[in-house]
C-alpha positions as protocol buffer text, in pm:
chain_id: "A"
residue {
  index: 1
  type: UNK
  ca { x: 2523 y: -277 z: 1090 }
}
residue {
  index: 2
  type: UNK
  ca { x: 2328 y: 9 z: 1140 }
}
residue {
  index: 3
  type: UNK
  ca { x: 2454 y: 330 z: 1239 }
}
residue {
  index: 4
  type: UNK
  ca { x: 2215 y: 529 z: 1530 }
}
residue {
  index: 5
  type: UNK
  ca { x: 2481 y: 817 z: 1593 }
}
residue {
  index: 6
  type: UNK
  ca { x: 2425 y: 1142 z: 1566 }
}
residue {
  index: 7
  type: UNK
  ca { x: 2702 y: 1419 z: 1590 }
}
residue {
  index: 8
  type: UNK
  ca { x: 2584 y: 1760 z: 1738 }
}
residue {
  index: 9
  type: UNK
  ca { x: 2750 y: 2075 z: 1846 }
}
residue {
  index: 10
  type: UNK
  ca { x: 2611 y: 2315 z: 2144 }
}
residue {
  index: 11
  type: UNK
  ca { x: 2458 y: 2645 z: 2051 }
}
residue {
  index: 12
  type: UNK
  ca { x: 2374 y: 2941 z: 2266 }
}
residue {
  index: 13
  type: UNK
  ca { x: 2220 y: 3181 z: 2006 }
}
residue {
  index: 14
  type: UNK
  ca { x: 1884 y: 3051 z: 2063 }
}
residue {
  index: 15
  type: UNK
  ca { x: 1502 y: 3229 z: 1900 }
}
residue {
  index: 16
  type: UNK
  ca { x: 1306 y: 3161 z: 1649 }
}
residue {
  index: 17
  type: UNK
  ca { x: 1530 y: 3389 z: 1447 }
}
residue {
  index: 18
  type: UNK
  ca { x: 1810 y: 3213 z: 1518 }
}
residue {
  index: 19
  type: UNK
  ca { x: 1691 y: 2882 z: 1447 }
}
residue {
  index: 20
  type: UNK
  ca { x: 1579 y: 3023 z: 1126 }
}
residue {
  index: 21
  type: UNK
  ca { x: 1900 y: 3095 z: 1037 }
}
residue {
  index: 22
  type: UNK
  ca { x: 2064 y: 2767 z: 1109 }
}
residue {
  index: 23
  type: UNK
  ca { x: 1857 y: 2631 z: 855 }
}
residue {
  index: 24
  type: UNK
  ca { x: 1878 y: 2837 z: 602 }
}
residue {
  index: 25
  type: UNK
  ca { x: 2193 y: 2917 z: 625 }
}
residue {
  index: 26
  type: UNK
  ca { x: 2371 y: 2661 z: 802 }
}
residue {
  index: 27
  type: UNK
  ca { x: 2205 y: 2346 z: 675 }
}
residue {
  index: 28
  type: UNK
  ca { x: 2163 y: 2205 z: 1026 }
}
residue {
  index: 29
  type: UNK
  ca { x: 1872 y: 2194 z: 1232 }
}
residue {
  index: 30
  type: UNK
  ca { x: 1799 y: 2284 z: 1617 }
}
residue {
  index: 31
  type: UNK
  ca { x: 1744 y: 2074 z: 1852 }
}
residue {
  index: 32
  type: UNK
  ca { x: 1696 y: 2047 z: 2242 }
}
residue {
  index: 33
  type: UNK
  ca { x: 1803 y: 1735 z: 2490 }
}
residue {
  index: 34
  type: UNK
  ca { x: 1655 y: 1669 z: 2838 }
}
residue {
  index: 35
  type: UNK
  ca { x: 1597 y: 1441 z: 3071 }
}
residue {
  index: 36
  type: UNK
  ca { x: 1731 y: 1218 z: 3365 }
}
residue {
  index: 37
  type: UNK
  ca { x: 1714 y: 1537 z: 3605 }
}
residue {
  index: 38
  type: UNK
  ca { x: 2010 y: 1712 z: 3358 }
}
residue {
  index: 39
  type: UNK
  ca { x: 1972 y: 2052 z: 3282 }
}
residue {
  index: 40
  type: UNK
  ca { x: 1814 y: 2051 z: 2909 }
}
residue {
  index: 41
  type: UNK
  ca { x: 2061 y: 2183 z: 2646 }
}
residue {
  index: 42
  type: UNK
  ca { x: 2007 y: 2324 z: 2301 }
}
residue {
  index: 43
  type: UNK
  ca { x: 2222 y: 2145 z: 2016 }
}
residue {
  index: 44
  type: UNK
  ca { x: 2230 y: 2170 z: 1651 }
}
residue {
  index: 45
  type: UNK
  ca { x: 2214 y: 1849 z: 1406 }
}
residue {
  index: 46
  type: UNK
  ca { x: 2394 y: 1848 z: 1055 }
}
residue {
  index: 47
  type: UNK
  ca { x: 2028 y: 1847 z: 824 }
}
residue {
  index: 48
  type: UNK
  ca { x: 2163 y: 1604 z: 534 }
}
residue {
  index: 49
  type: UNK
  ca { x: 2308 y: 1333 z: 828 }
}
residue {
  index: 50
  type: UNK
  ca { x: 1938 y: 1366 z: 1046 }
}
residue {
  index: 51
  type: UNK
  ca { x: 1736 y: 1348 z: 710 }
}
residue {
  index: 52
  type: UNK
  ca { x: 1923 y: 1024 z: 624 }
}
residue {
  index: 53
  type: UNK
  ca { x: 1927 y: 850 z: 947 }
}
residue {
  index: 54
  type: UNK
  ca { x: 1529 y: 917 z: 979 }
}
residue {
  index: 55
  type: UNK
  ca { x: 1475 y: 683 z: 655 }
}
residue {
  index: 56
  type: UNK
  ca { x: 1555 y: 406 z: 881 }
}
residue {
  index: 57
  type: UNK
  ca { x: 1155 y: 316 z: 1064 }
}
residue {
  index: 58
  type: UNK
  ca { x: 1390 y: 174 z: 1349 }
}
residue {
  index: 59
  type: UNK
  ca { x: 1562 y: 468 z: 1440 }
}
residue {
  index: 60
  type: UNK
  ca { x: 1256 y: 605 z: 1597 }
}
residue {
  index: 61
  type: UNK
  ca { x: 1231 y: 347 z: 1881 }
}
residue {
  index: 62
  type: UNK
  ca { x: 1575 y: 268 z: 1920 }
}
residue {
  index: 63
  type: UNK
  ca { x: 1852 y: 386 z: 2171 }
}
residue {
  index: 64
  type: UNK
  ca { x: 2052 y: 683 z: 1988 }
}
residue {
  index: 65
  type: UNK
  ca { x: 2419 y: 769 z: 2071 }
}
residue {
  index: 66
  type: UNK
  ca { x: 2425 y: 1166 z: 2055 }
}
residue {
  index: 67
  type: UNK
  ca { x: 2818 y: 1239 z: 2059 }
}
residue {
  index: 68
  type: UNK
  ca { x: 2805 y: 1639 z: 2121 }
}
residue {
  index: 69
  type: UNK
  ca { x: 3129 y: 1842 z: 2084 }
}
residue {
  index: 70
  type: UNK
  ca { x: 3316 y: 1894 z: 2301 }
}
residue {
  index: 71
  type: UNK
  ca { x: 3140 y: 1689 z: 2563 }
}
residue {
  index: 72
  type: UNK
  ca { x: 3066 y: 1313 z: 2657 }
}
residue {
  index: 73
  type: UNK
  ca { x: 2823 y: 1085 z: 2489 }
}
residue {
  index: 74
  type: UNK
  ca { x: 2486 y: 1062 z: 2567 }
}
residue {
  index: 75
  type: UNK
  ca { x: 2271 y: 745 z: 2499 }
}
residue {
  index: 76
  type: UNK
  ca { x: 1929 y: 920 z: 2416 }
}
residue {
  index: 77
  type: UNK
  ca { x: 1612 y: 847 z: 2209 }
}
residue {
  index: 78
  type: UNK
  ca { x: 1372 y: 1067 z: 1958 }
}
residue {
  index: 79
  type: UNK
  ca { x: 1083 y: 1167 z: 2154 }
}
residue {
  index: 80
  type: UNK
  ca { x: 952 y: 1467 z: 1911 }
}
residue {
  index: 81
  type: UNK
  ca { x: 987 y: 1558 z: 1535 }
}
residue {
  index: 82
  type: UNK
  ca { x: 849 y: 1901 z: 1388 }
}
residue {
  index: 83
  type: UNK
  ca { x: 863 y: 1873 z: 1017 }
}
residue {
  index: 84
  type: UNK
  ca { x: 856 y: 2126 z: 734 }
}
residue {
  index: 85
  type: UNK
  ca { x: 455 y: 2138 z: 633 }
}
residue {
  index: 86
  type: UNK
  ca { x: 583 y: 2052 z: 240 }
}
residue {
  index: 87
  type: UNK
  ca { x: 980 y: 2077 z: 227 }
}
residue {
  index: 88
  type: UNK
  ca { x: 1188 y: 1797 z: 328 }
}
residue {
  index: 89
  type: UNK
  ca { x: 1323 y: 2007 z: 596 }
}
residue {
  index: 90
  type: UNK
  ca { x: 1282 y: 1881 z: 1007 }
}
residue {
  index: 91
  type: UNK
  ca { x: 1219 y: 2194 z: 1200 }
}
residue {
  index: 92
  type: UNK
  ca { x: 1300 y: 2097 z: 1511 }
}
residue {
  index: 93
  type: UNK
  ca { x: 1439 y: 1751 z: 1713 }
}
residue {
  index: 94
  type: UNK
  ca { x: 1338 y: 1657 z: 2115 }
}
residue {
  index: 95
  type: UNK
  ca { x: 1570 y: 1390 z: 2231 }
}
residue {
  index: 96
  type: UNK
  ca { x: 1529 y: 1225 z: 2577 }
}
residue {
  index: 97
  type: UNK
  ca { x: 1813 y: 1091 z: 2796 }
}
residue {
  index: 98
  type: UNK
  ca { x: 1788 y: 739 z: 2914 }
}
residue {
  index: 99
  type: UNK
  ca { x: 1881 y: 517 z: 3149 }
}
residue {
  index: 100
  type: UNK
  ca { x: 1843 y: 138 z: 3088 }
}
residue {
  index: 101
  type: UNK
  ca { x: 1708 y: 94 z: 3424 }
}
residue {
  index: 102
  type: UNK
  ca { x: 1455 y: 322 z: 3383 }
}
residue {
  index: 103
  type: UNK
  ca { x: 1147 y: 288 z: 3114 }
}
residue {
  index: 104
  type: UNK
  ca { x: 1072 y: 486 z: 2860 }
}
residue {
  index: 105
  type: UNK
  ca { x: 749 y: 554 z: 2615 }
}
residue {
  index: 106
  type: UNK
  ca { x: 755 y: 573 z: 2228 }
}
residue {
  index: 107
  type: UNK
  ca { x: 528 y: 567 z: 1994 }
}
residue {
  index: 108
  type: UNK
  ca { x: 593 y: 227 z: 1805 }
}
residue {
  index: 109
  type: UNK
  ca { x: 451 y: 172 z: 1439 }
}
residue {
  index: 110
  type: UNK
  ca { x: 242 y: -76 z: 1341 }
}
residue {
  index: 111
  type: UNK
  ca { x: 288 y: -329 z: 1055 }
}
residue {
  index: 112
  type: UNK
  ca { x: 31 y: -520 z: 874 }
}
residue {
  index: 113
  type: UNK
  ca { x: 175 y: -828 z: 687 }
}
residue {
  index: 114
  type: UNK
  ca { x: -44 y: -1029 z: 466 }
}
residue {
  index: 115
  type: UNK
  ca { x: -306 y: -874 z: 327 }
}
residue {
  index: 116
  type: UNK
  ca { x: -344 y: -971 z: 36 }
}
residue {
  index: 117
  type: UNK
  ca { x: -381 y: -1327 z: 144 }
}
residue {
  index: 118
  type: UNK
  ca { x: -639 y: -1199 z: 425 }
}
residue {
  index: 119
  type: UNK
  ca { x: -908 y: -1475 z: 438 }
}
residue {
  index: 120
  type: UNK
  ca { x: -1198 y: -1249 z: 529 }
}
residue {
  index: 121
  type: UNK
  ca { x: -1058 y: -1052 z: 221 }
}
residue {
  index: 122
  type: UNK
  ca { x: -1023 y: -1370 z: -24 }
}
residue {
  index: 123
  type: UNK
  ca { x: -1308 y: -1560 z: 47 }
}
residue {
  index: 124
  type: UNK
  ca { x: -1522 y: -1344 z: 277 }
}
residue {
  index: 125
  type: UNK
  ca { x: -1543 y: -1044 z: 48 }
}
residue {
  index: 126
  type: UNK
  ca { x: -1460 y: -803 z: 286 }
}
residue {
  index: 127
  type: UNK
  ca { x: -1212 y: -440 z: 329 }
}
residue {
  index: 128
  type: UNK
  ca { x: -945 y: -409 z: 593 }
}
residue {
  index: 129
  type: UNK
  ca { x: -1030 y: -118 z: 770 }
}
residue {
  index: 130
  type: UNK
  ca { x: -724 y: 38 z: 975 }
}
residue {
  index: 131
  type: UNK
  ca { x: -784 y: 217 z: 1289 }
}
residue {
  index: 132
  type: UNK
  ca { x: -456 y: 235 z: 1422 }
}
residue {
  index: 133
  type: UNK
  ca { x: -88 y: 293 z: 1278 }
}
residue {
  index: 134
  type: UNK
  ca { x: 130 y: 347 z: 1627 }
}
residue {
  index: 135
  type: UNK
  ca { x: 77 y: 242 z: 1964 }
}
residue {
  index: 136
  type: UNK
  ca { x: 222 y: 370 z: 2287 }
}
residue {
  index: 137
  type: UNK
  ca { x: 424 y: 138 z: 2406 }
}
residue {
  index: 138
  type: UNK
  ca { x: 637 y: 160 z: 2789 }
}
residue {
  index: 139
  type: UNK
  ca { x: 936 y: -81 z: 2826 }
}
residue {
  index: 140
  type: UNK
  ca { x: 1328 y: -58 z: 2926 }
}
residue {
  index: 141
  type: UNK
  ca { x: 1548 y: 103 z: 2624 }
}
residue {
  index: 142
  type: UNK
  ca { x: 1647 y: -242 z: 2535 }
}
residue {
  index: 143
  type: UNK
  ca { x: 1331 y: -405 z: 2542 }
}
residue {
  index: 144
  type: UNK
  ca { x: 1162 y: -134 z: 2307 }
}
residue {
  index: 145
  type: UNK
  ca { x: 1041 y: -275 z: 1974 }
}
residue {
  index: 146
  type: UNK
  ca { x: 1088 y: -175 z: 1617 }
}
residue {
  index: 147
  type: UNK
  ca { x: 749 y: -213 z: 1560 }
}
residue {
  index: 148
  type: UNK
  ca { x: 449 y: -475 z: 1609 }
}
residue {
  index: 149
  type: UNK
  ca { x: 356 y: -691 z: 1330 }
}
residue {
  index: 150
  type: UNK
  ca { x: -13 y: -818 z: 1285 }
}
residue {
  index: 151
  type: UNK
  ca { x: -79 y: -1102 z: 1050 }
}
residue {
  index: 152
  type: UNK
  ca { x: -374 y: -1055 z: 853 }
}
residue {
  index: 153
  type: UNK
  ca { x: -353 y: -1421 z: 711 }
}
residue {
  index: 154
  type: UNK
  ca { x: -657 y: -1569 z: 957 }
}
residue {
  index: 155
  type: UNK
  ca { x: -863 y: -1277 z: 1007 }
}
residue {
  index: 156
  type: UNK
  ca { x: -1207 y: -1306 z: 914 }
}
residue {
  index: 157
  type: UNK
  ca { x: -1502 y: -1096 z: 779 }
}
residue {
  index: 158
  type: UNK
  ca { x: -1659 y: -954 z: 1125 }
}
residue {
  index: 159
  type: UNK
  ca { x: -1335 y: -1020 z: 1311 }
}
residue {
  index: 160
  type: UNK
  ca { x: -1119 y: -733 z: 1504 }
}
residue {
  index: 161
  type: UNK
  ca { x: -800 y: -687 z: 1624 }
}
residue {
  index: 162
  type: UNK
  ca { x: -752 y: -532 z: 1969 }
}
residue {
  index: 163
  type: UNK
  ca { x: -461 y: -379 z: 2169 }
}
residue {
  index: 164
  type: UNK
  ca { x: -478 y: -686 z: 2384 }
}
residue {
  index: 165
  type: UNK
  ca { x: -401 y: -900 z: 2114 }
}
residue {
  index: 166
  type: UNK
  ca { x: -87 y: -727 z: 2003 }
}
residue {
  index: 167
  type: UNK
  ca { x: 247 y: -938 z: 2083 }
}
residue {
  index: 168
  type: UNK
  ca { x: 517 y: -760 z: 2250 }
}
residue {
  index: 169
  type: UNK
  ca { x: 865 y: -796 z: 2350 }
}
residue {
  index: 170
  type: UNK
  ca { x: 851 y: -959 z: 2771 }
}
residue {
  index: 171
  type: UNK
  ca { x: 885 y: -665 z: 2972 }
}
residue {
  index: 172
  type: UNK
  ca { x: 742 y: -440 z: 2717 }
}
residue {
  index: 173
  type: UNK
  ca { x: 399 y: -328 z: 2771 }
}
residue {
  index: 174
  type: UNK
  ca { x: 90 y: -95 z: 2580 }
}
residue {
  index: 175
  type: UNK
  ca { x: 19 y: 218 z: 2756 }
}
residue {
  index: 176
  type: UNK
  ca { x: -359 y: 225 z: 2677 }
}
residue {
  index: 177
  type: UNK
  ca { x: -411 y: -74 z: 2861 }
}
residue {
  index: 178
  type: UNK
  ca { x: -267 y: 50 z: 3189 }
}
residue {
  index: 179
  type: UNK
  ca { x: -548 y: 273 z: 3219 }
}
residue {
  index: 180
  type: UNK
  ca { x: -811 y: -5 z: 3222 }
}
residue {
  index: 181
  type: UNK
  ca { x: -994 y: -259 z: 2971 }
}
residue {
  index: 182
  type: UNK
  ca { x: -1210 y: -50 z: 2838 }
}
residue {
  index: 183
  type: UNK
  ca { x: -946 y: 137 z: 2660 }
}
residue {
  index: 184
  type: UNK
  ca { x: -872 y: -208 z: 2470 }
}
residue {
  index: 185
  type: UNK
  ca { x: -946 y: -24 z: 2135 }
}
residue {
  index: 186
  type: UNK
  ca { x: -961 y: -196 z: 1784 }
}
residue {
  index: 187
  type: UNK
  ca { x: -663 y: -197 z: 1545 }
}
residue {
  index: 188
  type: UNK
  ca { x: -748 y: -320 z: 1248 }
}
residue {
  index: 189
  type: UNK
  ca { x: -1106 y: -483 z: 1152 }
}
residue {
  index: 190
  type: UNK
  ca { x: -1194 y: -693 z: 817 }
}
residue {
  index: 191
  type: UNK
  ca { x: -1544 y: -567 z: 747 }
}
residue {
  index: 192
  type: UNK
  ca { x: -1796 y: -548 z: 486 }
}
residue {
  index: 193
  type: UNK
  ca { x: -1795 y: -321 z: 199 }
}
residue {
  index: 194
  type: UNK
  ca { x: -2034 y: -23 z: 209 }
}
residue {
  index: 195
  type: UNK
  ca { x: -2288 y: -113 z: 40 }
}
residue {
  index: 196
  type: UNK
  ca { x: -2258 y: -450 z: 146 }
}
residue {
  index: 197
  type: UNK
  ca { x: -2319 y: -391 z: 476 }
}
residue {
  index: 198
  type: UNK
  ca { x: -2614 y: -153 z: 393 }
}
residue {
  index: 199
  type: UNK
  ca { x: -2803 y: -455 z: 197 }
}
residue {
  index: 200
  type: UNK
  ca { x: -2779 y: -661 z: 518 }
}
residue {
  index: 201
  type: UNK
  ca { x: -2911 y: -433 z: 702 }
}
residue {
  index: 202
  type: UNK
  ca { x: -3220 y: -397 z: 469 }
}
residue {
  index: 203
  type: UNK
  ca { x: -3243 y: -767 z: 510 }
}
residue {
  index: 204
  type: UNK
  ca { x: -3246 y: -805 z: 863 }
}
């Protein structure tokens, strides 16, 4: 079973100096939680234990239990990461409370299964071309997806993908299309190659 606890301990010596120090020093990593009208506080996260946990794709989306010393339990999910620029270091961790009556937005990744068998691929001749790799997704904490899967088995050469064919949990719903069809934007196309596509044009 998978483990989405994370032990942290309250800090008060806050800065960018001190923060720098925790790292380097300390091996943990800073970290602020907010949310459900709470006052925010600043924690600190054991590095090796966060760097671990983050391996697993579903612990961005799911429902985290933060168990802070000292203090009570708080059910809470990742809503920001700040990463090193080349080190395997994380910077910096946002967590926001929730509340399962109360809906939440993550950014949920997308996965493409099937390419390789991709009939506008096999037959047609044509390149996947990926446009998007996350979506915005609102739902409840326990209706929030892993991630969306898009089967690439039927799609042909010319043929698009859009938001508004993405499946999603009931309840769970994409944030781009609350704000109106026209921002029912393509996420993943099978199209022809380069030059391909440059010879029919000549043609036509």
């Amino acid at each position: 079973m998978t483990d989405f606890t994370l032990n942290a301990v309250v800090r008060s010596d806050l800065g960018k100096g001190a923060s720098r120090r925790l790292r380097r020093l300390e091996g943990t990593t800073p970290a602020i939680v907010y949310g459900l009208g709470k006052a925010p506080v600043s924690i600190t996260l054991e590095q090796r234990e966060l760097l671990v946990k983050l391996e697993n794709e579903a612990f961005y989306t799911h429902i985290l239990e933060l168990n802070v010393e000292g203090g009570e339990k708080e059910q809470v999910i990742l809503k920001a990461l700040q990463r090193h620029p080349y080190k395997p270091i994380v910077m910096h961790a946002d967590f926001q409370r929730v509340d399962e009556s109360c809906k939440v937005v993550v950014h949920v990744p997308i996965h493409f299964t099937n390419e390789a068998n991709c009939k506008g691929v096999k037959t047609g001749g044509g390149v996947i071309q990926h446009h998007l790799s996350e979506v915005e997704v609102r739902a409840l904490p326990s209706q929030l997806p892993a991630f969306i899967t898009v089967d690439m088995t039927a799609m042909t050469k010319g043929q698009t993908v859009h938001l508004s064919d993405l499946k999603l949990p009931a309840g769970a719903e994409i944030v781009a299309l609350t704000k109106g069809a026209d921002h029912d934007t393509g996420v993943v196309s099978v199209v022809a190659p380069k030059g391909a596509a440059a010879e029919e044009a000549s043609a036509e």
